[in-house]
C-alpha positions in Angstrom: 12.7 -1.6 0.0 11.9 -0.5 3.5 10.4 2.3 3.0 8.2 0.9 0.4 7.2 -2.1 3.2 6.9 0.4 6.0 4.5 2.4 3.8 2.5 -0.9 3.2 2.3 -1.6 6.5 1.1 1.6 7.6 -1.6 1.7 4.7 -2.7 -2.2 5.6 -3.0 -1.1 9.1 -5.3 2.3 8.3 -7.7 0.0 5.8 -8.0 -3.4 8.6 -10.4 -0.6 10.9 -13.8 -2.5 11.5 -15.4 1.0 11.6 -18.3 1.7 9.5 -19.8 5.0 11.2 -22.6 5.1 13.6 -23.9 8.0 12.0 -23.9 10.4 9.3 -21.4 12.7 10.5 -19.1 9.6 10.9 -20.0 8.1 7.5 -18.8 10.7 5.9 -15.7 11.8 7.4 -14.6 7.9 6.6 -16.1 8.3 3.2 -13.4 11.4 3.2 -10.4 9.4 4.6 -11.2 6.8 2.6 -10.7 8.9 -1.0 -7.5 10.2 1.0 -6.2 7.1 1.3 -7.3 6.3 -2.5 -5.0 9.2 -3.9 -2.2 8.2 -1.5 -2.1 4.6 -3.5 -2.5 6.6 -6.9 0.4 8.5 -5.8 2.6 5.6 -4.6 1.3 3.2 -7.2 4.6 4.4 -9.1 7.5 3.4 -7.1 5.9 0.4 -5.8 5.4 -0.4 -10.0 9.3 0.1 -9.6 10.2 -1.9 -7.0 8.2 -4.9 -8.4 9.5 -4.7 -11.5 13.9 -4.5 -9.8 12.8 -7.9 -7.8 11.1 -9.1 -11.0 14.3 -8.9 -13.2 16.8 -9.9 -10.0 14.6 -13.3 -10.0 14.5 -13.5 -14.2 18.7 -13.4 -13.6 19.1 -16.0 -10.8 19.4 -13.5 -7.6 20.7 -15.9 -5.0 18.0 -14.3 -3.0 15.6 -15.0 -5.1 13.3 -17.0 -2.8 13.4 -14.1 -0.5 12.0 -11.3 -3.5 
């Protein structure tokens, strides 16, 4: 569960930069990280899927932590 938070945090972090590009060059080298960044979701989109669902069923049975997931 760490990991997976960590990862978010890092991702939320790389998509919160204001920058836009003041030129072409720099438009598209964002344009590139961008797509990067895209695939790196794709990629994680499974075990994040995972974790969601493990906290879903812990709440559906009760978890004492439940407030917490």
């Amino acid at each position: 569960m760490a990991d997976e938070e960590n990862w978010i945090k890092e991702k939320e972090q790389i998509v919160s930069v204001d920058d836009i590009g003041h030129d072409l060059t720099t438009v598209y080298l964002l344009i590139s990280k961008h797509k990067a960044l895209e695939a790196d979701v794709q990629a994680h989109e499974p075990q994040l899927m995972s974790v969601a669902a493990v906290g879903d069923e812990l709440i559906s049975q009760g978890h004492f932590g439940a407030d917490r997931i």
